[in-house]
N, C-alpha and C positions, 0 to 999 in steps of 0.2 A: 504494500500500500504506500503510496506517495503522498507524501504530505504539500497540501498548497499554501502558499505564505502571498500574503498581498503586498509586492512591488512596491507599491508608490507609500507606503507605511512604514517599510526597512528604509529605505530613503529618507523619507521623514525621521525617522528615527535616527539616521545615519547625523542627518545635518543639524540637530537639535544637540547628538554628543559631541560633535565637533563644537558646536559655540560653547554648551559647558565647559571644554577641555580649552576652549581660545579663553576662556574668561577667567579658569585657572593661570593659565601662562600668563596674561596680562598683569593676574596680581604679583605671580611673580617677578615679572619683569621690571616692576614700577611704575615710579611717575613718565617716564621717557612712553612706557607703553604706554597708559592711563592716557595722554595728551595722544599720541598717535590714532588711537581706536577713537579718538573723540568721546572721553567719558567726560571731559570737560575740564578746565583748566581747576574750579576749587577740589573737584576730588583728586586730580594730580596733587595738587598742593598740600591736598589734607595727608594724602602718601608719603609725598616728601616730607611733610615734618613729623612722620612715625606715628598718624594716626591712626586709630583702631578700625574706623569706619568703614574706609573704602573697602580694605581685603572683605570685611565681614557684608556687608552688599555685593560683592563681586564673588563672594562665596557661597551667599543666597542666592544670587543669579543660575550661577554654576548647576549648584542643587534643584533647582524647579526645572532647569531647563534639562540636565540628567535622568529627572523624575518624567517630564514628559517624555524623552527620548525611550523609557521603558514604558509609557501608557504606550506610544506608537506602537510598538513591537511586541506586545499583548496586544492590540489590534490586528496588524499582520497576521498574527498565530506561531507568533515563533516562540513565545513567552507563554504563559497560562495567563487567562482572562482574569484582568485584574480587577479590583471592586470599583464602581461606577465606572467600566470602562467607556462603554456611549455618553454618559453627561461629560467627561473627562475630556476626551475626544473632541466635542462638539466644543468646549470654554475653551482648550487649546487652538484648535486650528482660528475658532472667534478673534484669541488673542493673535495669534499672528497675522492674518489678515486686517484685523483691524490697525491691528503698530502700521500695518504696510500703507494702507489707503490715509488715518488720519493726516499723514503730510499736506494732504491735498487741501483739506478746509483752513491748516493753519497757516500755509502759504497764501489761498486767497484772502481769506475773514482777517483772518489774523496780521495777517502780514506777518512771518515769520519769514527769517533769513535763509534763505535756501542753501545751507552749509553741506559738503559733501560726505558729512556724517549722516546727516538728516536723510536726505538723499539715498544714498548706499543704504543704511541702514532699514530707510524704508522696501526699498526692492529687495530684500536680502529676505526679510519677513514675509514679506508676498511671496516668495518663492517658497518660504516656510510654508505659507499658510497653503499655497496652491499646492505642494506635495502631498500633504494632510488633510485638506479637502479632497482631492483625486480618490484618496485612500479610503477616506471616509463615506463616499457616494458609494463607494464599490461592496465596502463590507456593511451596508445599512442595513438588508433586510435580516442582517444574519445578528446585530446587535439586540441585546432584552438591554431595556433599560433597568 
């Protein structure tokens, strides 16, 4: 018997442990990293003067985005089905798509400065979200909530 695993969910899952794992290096790397990825110049600065905050934010980060990267892959079926995997599922890929498309209202309304963090960052989550959505349309009827 062959087992089927759903494509676009190990992917998803793939690119969700790769940012946890960029988010780790960042903290390790410092403020030099922190300013490069654009997390902004006060958390560089709060880094360079040895403060507690940034790692532990960048370590939360880390951690939700790991934790989703295993919701994925309990969707897929490569994992065993984890609890609330469909409400899980549906708030994650929410969350990425939405980080991806808000750019749009805060550059119009807003007037936000179209920084190439902003920018990147927002296509970077749309592709989040459009891998995890693909995934999630594919495995719907097969989800209990």
């Amino acid at each position: 018997m062959t087992e089927s695993y759903n494509v676009a969910l190990i992917v998803a899952a793939c690119l969700s442990a790769v940012a946890a794992i960029l988010h780790i290096v960042i903290m390790v790397g410092g403020p030099a990293w922190y300013r490069f990825f654009g997390a902004g110049e006060r958390l560089a600065t709060a880094a360079e003067s040895g403060r507690w905050y940034p790692a532990v934010i960048t370590v939360a980060i880390a951690l939700v985005l790991g934790a989703w990267a295993v919701y994925a892959l309990s969707g897929a079926g490569v994992v065993r089905p984890l609890p609330f995997l469909k409400i899980a599922l549906v708030l994650i890929t929410a969350v990425y798509v939405l980080r991806g498309i808000v750019v749009l209202p805060l550059l119009v309304f807003a007037r936000a400065k179209a920084t190439a963090f902003l920018l990147w960052s927002s296509l970077i989550c749309l592709g989040f979200g459009a891998a995890h959505l693909l995934g999630l349309i594919q495995i719907w009827p097969y989800l209990a909530w």
